[in-house]
DRENDO-1510 file (C-alpha; in Angstrom, 1 decimal, always signed):
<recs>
REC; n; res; u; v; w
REC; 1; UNK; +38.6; +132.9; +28.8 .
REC; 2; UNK; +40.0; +130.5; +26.1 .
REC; 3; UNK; +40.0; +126.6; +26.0 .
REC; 4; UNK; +44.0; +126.5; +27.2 .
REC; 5; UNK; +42.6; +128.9; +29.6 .
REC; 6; UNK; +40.8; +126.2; +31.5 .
REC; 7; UNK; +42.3; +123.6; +33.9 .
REC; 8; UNK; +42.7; +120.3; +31.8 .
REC; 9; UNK; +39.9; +118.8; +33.2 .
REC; 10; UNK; +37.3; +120.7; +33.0 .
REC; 11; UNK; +38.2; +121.6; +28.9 .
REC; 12; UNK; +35.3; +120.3; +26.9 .
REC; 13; UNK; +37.0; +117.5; +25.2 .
REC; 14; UNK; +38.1; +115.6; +27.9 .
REC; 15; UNK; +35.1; +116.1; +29.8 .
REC; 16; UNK; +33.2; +114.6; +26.4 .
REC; 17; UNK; +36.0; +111.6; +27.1 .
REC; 18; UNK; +35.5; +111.1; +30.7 .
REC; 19; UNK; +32.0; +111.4; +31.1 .
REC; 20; UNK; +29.9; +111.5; +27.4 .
REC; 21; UNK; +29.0; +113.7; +24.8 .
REC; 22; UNK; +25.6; +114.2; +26.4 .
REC; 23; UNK; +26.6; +116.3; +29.7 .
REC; 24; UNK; +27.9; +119.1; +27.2 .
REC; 25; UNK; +26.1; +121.9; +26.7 .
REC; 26; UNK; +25.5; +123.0; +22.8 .
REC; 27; UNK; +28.2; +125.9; +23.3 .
REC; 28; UNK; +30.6; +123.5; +24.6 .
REC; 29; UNK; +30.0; +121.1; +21.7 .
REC; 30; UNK; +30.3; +123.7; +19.3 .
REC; 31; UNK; +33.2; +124.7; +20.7 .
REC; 32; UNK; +34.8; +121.3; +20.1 .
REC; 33; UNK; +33.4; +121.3; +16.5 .
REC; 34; UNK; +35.0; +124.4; +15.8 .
REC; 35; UNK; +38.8; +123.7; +17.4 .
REC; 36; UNK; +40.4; +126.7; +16.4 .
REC; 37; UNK; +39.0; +130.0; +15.3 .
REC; 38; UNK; +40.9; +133.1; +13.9 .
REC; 39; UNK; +39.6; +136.3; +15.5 .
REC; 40; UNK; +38.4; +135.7; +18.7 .
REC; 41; UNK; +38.7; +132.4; +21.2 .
REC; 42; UNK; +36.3; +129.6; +20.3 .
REC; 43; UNK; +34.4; +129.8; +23.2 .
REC; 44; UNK; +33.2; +133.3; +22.9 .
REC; 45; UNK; +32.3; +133.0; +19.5 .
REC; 46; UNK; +30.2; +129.8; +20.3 .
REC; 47; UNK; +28.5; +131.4; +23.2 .
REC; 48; UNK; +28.2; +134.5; +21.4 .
REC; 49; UNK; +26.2; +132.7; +18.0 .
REC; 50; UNK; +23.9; +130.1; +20.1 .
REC; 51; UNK; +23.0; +133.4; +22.3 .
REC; 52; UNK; +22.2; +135.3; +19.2 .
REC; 53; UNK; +20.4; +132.3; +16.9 .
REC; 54; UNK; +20.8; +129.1; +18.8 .
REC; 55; UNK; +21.1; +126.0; +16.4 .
REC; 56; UNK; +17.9; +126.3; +14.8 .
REC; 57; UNK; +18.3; +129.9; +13.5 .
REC; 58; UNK; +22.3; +129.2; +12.6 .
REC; 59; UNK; +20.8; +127.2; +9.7 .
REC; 60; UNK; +18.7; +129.8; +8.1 .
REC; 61; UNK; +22.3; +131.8; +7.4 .
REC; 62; UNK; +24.0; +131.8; +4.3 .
REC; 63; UNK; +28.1; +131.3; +4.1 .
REC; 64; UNK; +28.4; +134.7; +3.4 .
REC; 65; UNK; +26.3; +136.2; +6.3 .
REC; 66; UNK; +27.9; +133.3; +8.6 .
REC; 67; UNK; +31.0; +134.4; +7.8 .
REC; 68; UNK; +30.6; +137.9; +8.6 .
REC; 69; UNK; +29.3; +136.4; +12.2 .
REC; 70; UNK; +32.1; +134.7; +12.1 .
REC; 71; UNK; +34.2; +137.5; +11.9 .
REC; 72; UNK; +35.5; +137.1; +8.4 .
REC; 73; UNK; +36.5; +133.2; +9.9 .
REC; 74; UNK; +35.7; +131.1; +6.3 .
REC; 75; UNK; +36.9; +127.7; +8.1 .
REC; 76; UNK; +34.6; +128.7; +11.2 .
REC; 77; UNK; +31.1; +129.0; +8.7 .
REC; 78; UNK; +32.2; +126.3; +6.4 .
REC; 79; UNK; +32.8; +124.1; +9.8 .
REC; 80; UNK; +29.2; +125.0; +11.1 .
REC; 81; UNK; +27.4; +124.2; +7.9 .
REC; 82; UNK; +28.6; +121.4; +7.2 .
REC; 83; UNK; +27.9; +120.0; +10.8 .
REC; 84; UNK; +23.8; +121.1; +10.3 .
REC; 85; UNK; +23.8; +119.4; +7.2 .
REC; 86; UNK; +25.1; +116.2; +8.4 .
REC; 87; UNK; +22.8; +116.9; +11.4 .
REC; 88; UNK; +20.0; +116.6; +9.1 .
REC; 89; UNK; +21.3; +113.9; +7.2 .
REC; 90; UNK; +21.7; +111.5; +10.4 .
REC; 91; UNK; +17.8; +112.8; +11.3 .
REC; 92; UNK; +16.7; +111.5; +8.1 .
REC; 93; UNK; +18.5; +108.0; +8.6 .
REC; 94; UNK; +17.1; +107.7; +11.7 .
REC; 95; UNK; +13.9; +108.4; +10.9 .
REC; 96; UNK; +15.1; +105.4; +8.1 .
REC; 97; UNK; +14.7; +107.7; +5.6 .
REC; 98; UNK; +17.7; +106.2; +4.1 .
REC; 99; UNK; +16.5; +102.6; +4.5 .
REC; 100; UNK; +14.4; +100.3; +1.7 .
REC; 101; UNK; +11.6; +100.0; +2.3 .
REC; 102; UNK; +8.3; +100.7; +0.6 .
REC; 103; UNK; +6.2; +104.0; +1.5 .
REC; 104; UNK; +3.2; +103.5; +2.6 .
REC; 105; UNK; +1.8; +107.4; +4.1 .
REC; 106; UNK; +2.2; +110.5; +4.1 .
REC; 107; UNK; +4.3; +110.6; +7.2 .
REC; 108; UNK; +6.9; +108.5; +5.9 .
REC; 109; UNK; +7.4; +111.3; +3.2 .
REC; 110; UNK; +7.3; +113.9; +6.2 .
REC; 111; UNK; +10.0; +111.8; +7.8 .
REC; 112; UNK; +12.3; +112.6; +4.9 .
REC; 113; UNK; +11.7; +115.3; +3.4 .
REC; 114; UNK; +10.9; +117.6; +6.7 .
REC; 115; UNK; +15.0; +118.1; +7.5 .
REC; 116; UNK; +15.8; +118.4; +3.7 .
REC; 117; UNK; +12.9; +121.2; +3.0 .
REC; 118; UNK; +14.1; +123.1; +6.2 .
REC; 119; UNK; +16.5; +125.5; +5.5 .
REC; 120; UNK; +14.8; +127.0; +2.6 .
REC; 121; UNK; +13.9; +130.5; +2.3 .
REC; 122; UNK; +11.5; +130.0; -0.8 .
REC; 123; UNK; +9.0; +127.4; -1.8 .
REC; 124; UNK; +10.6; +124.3; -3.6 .
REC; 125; UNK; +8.8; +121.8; -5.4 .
REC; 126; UNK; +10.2; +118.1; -5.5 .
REC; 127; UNK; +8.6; +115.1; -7.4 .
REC; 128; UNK; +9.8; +111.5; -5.7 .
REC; 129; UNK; +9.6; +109.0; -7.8 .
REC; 130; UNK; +8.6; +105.2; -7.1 .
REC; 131; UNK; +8.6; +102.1; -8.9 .
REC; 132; UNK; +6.0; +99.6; -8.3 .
REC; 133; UNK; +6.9; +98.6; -4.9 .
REC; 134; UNK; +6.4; +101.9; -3.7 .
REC; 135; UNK; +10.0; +102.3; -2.9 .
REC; 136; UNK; +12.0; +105.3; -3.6 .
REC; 137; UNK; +14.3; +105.5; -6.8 .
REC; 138; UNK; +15.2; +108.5; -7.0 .
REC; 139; UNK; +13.8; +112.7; -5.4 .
REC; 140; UNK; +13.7; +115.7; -7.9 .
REC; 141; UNK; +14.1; +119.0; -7.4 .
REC; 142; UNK; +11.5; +120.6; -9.7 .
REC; 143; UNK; +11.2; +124.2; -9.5 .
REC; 144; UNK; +11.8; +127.2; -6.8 .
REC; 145; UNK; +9.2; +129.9; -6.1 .
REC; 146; UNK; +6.0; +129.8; -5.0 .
REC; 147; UNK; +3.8; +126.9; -7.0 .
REC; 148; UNK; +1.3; +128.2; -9.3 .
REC; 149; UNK; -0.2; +126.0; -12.6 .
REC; 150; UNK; +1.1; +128.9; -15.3 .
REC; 151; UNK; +4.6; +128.1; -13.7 .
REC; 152; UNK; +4.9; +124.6; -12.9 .
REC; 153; UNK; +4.6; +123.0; -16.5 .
REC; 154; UNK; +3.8; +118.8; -15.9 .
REC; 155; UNK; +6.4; +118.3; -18.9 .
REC; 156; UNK; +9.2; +119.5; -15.9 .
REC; 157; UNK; +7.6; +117.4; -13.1 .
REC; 158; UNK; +7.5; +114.0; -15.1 .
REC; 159; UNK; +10.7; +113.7; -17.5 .
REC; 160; UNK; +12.2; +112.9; -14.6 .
REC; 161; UNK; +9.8; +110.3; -13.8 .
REC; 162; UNK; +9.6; +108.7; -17.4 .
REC; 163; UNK; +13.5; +108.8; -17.3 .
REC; 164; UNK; +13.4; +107.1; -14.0 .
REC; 165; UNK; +11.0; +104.2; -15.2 .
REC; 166; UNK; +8.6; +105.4; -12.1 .
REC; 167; UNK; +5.0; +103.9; -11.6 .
REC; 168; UNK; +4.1; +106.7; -9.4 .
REC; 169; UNK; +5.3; +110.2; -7.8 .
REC; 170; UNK; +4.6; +112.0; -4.7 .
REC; 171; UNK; +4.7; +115.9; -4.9 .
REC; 172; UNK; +6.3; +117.9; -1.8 .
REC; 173; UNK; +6.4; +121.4; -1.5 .
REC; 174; UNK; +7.7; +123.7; +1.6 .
REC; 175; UNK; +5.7; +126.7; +2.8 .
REC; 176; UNK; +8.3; +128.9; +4.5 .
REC; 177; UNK; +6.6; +131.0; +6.7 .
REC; 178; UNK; +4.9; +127.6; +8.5 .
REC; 179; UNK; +1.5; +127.3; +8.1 .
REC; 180; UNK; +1.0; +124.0; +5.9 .
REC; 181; UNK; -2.4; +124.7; +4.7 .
REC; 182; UNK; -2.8; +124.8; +0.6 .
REC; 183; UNK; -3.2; +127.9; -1.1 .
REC; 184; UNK; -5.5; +128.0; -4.3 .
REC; 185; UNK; -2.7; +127.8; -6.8 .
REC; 186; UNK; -1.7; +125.1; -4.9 .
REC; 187; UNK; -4.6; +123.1; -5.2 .
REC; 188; UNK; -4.4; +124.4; -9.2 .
REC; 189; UNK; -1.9; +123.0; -9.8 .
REC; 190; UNK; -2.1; +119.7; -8.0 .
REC; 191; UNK; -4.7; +118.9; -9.9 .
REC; 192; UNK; -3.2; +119.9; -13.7 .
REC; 193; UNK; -0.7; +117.4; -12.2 .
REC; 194; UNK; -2.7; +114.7; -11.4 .
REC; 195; UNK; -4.3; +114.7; -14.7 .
REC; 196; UNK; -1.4; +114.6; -16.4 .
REC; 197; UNK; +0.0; +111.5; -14.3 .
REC; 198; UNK; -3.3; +110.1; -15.7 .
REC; 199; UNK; -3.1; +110.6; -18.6 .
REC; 200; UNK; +0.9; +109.3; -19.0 .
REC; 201; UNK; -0.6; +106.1; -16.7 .
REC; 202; UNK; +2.7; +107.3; -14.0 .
REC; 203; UNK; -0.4; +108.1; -11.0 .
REC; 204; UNK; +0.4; +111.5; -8.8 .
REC; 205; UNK; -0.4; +109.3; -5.4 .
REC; 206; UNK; +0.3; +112.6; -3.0 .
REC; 207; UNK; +0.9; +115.7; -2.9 .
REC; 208; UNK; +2.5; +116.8; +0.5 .
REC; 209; UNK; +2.8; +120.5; +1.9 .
REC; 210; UNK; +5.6; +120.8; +4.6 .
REC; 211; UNK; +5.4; +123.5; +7.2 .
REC; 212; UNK; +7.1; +124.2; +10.5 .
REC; 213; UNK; +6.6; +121.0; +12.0 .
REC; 214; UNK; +4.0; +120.0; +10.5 .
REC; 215; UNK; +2.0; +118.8; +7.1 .
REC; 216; UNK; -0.7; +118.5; +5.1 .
REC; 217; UNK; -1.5; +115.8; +2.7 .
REC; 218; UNK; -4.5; +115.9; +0.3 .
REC; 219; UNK; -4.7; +112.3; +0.2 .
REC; 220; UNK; -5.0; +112.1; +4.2 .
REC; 221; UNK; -7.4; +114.8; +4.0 .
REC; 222; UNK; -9.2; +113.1; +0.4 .
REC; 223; UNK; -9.7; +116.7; -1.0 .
REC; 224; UNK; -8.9; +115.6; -4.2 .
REC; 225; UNK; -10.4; +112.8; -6.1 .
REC; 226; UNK; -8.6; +110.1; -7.4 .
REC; 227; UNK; -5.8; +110.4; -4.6 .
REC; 228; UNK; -6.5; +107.0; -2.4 .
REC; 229; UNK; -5.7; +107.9; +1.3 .
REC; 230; UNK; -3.4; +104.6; +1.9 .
REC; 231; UNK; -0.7; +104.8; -1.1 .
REC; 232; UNK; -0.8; +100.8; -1.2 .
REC; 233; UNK; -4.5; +101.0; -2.1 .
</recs>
């Protein structure tokens, strides 16, 4: 059964009208996100995807392989991505990820970068730069792959940060497959970093690992010296 198969009342946008967005259920939603689709009605092919990923697994596709899920329906992928990404956008600002304000632990890094490190498939290393109120000016994508000290040269992490005018920088890396703990290239190369942002006087005050729902921060856990636990210290 289609949409214009359904009695007027009970089609999911005048339902979202009459009573709220919130007594949809996900396939119904997507089904309004979607509108028209070119191969088969919209509300098999929303039931159909949420039954075989659900929204957390839709995000781990590519265009090209949502496409072919899709059916060959370009608008249809293009129409879901863009709706995770501005689903992970609005988590961020909520979390007030967006908002000024200075950053003062670890969490407040996890707030923001947790959404934005999601959907990757390989490791990614960002440098977030602060200026001396420890508010944000400006996040870095560094380098892709997994971190190692014979890969990760400090001249690539802190350009950005001398171009910036930064006082300090907070690493982030994602670990994919979810467990947050360090590796020992990790720790490597965290600390090659640190003693480079001593010796350019722009401090490394973090370095945060982001796993599946969860971190790890070696200045919460003081495994490396020179790292102060609270960043305003």
């Amino acid at each position: 059964m289609g949409i214009l198969d359904m009695p007027w009342y009970d089609r999911p946008g005048n339902r979202l009208i009459k009573e709220g967005a919130e007594i949809l259920t996900d396939s119904e939603l997507l089904e309004i996100l979607l509108g028209k689709t070119k191969k088969e009605s919209v509300v098999k092919l929303a039931n159909r995807l949420l039954k075989k990923y659900n929204f957390n697994k839709l995000e781990e596709l590519g265009f090209q392989e949502l496409k072919r899920e899709c059916k060959n329906d370009g608008i249809a992928a293009l129409k879901i991505l863009s709706f995770i990404e501005l689903s992970k956008r609005y988590s961020t600002l909520k979390k007030g990820g967006y908002s000024k304000k200075p950053i003062t632990s670890a969490r407040d890094i996890y707030n923001i970068m947790s959404d934005k490190v999601k959907g990757y498939k390989k490791e990614i290393l960002f440098a977030i730069m602060l200026d001396t109120s420890r508010e944000i000016i400006n996040i870095k994508k560094i380098s892709v792959g997994i971190l190692n000290s014979t890969l990760v040269h400090p001249r690539e992490v802190f350009k950005e940060a001398i171009k910036e005018s930064s006082d300090s920088i907070i690493l982030v890396h994602n670990h994919p497959r979810g467990n947050s703990a360090p590796s020992q290239p990790d720790i490597e190369a965290t600390n090659i970093l640190i003693e480079s942002g001593r010796t350019l006087s722009i401090p490394v005050l973090d370095h945060i690992i982001i796993g599946r729902g969860d971190y790890y921060s070696f200045a919460e856990k003081g495994k490396l010296a020179g790292i102060a636990k609270n960043y305003q210290d």
